[in-house]
C-alpha positions, 0 to 999 in steps of 0.5 A: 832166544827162549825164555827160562823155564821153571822146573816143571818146563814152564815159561817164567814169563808165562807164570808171571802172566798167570800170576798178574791175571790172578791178582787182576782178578781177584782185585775185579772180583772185590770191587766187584763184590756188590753186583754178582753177575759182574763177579760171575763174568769174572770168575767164568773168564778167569776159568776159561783163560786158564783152560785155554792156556792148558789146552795150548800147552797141550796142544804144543806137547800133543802128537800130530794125530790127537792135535784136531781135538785139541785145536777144536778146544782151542777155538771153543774157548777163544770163541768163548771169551769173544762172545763174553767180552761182547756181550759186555761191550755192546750193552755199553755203546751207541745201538750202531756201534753194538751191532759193529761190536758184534760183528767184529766178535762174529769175524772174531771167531769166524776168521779163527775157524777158517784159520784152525780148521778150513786153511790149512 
């Protein structure tokens, strides 16, 4: 069952995501509003979430030929938002659970390589 498409061929769904995640940042971004660095972390992943969409998009509308370039963005900016939550996450814990934070963040993205670009 497909879902129903705005105008301009985009999921009602997929906007409404959109929308939830604009507000969750905006919100983050005024409790936030006394530690730059954290507004900043959030502005970043903001971006990043809506490049990667856009690159999924076109990557779903891309003829076969230009879809490598694509998919090499794809993993970028996923790889991306791995290493930002990490470098959140692992300050946060016990030193061995860090190192176990970074390690999933490292097969995180490793596995998403291997997946894109070495198994096809």
């Amino acid at each position: 069952m497909e879902h129903p498409r705005a105008d301009d061929g985009t999921s009602l769904l997929t906007k409404l995501g959109v929308g939830l995640l604009t507000c969750n940042s905006f919100l983050a971004v005024y409790r936030s509003r006394e530690e730059p660095s954290s507004v900043a972390f959030v502005l970043v992943a903001y971006a990043v979430l809506l490049l990667l969409l856009r690159s999924l998009r076109r990557f779903e509308r891309a003829p076969a030929a230009d879809r490598g370039r694509i998919k090499a963005a794809v993993w970028g900016l996923s790889a991306l938002l791995t290493v930002m939550f990490a470098s959140r996450v692992a300050p946060l814990m016990p030193p061995p659970v860090g190192v176990v934070v970074w390690a999933m963040a490292a097969a995180t993205a490793g596995g998403g390589f291997w997946a894109f670009f070495v198994a096809h």
